[in-house]
C-alpha positions as CSV (number, residue, x, y, z in Angstrom):
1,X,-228.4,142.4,36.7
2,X,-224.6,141.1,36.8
3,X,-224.4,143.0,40.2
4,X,-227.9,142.0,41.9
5,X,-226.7,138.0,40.8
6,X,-222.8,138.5,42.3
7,X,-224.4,140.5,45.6
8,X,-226.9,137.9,46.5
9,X,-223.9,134.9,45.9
10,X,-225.9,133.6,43.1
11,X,-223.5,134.3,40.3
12,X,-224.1,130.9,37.8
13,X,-223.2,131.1,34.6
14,X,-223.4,127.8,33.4
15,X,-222.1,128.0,29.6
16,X,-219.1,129.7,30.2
17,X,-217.4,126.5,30.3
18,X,-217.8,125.8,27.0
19,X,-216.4,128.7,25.9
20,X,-213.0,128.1,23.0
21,X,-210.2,130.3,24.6
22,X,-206.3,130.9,23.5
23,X,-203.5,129.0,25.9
24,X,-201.6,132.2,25.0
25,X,-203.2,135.1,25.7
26,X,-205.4,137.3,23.3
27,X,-208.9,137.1,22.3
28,X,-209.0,136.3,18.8
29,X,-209.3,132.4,17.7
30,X,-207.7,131.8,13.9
31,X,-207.7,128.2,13.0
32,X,-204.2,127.4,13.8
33,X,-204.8,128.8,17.4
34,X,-203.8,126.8,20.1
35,X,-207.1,126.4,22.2
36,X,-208.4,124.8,25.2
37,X,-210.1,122.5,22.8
38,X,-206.8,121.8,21.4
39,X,-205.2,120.9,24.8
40,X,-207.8,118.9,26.3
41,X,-207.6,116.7,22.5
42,X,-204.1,116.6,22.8
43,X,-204.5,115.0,26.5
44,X,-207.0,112.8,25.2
45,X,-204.9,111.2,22.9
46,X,-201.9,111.0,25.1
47,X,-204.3,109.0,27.7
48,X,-205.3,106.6,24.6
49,X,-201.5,105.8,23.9
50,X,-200.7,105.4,27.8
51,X,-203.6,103.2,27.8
52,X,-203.5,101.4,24.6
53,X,-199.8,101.1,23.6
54,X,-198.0,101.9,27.2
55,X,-200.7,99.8,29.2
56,X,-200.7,97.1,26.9
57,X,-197.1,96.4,26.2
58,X,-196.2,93.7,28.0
59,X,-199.1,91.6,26.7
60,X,-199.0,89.5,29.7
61,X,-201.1,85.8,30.1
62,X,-202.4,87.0,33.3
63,X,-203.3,90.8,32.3
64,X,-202.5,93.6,34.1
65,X,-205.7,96.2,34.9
66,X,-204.9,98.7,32.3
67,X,-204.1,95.8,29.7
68,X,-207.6,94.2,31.1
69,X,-209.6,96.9,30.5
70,X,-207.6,98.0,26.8
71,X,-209.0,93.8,25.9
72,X,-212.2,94.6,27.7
73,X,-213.0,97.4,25.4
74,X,-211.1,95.8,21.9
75,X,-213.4,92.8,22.1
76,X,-216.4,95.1,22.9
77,X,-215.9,97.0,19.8
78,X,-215.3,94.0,17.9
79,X,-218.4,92.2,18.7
80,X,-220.4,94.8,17.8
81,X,-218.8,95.3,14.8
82,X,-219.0,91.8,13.7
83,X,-222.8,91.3,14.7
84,X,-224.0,95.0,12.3
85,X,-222.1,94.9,9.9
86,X,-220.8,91.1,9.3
87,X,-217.2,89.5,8.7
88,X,-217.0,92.1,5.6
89,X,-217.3,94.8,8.3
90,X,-214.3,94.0,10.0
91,X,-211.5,95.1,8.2
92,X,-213.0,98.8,8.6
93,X,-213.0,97.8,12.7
94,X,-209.4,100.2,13.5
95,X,-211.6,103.2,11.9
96,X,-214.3,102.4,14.1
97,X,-212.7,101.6,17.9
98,X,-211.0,104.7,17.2
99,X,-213.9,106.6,17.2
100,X,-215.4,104.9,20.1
101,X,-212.2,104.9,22.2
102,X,-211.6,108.9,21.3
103,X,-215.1,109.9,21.8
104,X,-215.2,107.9,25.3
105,X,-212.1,108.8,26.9
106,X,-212.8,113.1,25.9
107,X,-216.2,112.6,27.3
108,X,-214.3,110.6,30.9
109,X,-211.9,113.4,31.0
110,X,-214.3,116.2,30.5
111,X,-215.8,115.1,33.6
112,X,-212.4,116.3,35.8
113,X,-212.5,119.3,37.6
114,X,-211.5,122.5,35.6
115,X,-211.7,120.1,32.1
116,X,-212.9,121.6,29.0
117,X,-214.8,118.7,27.7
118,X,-214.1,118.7,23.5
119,X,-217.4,116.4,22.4
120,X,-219.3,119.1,23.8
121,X,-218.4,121.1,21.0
122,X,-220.4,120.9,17.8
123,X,-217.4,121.2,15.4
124,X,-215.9,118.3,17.2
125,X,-218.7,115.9,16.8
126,X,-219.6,117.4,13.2
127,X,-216.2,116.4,11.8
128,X,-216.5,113.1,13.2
129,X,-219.8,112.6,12.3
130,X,-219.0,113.9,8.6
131,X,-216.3,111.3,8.1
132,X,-218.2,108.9,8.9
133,X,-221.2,110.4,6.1
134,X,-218.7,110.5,3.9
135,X,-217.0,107.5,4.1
136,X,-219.5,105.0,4.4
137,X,-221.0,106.6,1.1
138,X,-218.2,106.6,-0.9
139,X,-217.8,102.8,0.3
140,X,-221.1,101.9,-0.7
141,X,-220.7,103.6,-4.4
142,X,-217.1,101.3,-4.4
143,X,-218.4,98.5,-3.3
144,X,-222.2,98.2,-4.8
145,X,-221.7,101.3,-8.1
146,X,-225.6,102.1,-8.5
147,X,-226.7,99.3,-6.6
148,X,-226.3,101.4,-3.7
149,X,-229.2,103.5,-4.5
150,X,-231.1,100.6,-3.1
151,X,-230.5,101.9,0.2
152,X,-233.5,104.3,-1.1
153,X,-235.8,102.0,-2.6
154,X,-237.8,100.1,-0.6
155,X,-239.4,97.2,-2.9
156,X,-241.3,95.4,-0.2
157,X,-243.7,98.3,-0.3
158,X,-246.5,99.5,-2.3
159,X,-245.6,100.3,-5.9
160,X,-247.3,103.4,-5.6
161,X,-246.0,104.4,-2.0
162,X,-242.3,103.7,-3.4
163,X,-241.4,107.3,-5.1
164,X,-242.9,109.0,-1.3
165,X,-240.8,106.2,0.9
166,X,-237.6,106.9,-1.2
167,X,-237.4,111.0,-0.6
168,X,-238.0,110.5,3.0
169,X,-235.3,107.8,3.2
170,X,-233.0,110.0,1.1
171,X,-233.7,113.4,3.3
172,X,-233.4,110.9,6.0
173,X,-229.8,110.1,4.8
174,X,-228.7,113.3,4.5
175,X,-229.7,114.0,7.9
176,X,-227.8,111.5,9.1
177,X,-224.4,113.6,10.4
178,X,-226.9,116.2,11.6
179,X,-228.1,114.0,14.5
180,X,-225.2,112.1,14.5
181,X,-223.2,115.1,15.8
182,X,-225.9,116.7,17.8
183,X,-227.1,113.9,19.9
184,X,-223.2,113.9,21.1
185,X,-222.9,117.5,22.0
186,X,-226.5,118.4,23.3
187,X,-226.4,115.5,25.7
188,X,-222.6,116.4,26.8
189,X,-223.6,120.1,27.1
190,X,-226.7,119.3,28.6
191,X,-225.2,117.0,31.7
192,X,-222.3,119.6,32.4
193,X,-224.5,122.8,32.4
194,X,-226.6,121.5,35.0
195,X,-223.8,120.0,37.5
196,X,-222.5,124.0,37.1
197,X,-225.7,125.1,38.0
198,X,-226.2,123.0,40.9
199,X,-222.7,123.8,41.8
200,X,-223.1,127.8,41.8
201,X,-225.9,126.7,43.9
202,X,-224.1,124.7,46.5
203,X,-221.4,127.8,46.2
204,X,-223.9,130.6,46.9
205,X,-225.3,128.6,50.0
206,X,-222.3,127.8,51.7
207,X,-222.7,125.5,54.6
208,X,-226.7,125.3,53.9
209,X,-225.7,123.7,50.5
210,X,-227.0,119.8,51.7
211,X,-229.2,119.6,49.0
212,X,-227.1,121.0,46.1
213,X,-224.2,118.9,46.3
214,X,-226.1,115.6,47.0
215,X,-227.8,116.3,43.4
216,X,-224.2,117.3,42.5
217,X,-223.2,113.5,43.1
218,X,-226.6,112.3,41.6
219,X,-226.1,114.0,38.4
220,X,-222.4,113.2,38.4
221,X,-223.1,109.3,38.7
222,X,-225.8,109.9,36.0
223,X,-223.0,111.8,33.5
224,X,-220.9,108.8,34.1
225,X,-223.2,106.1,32.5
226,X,-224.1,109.2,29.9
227,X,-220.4,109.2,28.7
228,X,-219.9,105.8,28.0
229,X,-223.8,105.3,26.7
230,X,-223.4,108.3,24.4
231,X,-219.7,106.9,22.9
232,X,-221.4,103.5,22.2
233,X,-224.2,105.2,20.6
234,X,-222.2,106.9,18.5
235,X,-220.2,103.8,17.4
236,X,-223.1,101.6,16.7
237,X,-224.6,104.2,14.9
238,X,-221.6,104.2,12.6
239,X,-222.0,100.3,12.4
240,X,-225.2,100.7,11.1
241,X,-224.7,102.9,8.6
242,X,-221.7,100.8,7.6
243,X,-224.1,98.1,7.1
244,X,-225.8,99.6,5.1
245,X,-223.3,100.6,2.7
246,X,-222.0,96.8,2.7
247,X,-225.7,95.5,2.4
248,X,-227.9,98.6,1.0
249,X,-230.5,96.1,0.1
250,X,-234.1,96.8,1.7
């Protein structure tokens, strides 16, 4: 089947982008293996101190652009922050524009040619979205002791519908890094498979490939609103559950 597909030009194989591969030759991946994953993280954090710390060191009246859009994106964040989760909410605000600023520029660099894009990886998202089920629990114990188990207990209902609305709201809980993580990676995964399949399309067709690289640029505009809708989503989602452990109150 391998040769019919590479004979007739129509070779596609969309996932192997996402596939984790040594810098350093070899097959095997141990956890202190220096990856592609671990490159393209690395370059994503030396993009967020160019921008945020190099960009933004003059701290200039009149802003330059990279200072402009470093402000653009702080008071973004902070606003958001402020209007979920309250005043109290703000002191946890460095934990959260580091997500939102991580997740957004590894989503805007996984869009280069050649890039291996890291939030399309579920153990990427899953350890972000774990840290933030762990820590907004064990703030809410801090901060409200067994008054957090409110969060579960919703008195404005029915007595007797109480007990059935609190283990749906505590599976529901529990579910929360599940498709917290997910929603990340499938829609990263998603958008990037198909611009590869388009683009083995465009490849196999040669000069007849009109209609494959116009959706090419469609889908690519598309994946660039996805990657900054998908790192907001993530970040409000993480002020809402931090709301929740500063007010747990139905």
């Amino acid at each position: 089947m391998a040769t019919e597909d590479a004979g007739n030009g129509f070779n596609i194989h969309p996932m192997d982008q996402f596939v984790v591969k040594p810098l350093f030759g070899g097959d095997v991946v141990n956890w202190y293996t220096p990856t592609n994953v671990t490159l393209w993280m690395g370059l994503t954090v030396l993009a967020i101190v160019v921008l945020l710390v190099v960009g933004t060191r003059g701290r200039a009246i009149v802003p330059s652009r990279s200072q402009s859009v470093a402000e653009v994106m702080y008071g973004f964040v902070h606003k958001m922050v402020e209007d979920i989760a309250g005043k109290e909410g703000l002191k946890y605000f460095p934990y959260i524009f580091t997500l939102f600023i991580f997740i957004l520029i590894a989503n805007i660099l996984g869009l280069l040619p050649t890039a291996f894009t890291t939030t399309s990886h579920i153990a990427v998202t899953a350890v972000m979205a774990m840290g933030v089920f762990i820590f907004v629990t064990i703030l809410g114990f801090v901060k409200n002791g067994t008054k957090f188990f409110a969060l579960f207990w919703i008195s404005s209902a029915p007595l007797v519908l109480r007990p059935i609305l609190a283990l749906i709201e505590i599976i529901s809980y529990f579910v929360r890094p599940v498709s917290h993580s997910i929603r990340l990676a499938g829609n990263m995964m998603a958008g990037h498979a198909v611009i590869k399949v388009f683009a083995g399309f465009a490849g196999a067709l040669g000069i007849g490939a009109i209609a494959p690289i116009v959706a090419i640029m469609a889908v690519y505009g598309l994946e660039m609103l996805v990657v900054c809708i998908q790192a907001y989503v993530f970040t409000i989602l993480t002020c809402v559950y931090l709301n929740d452990a500063l007010h747990p109150v139905h």
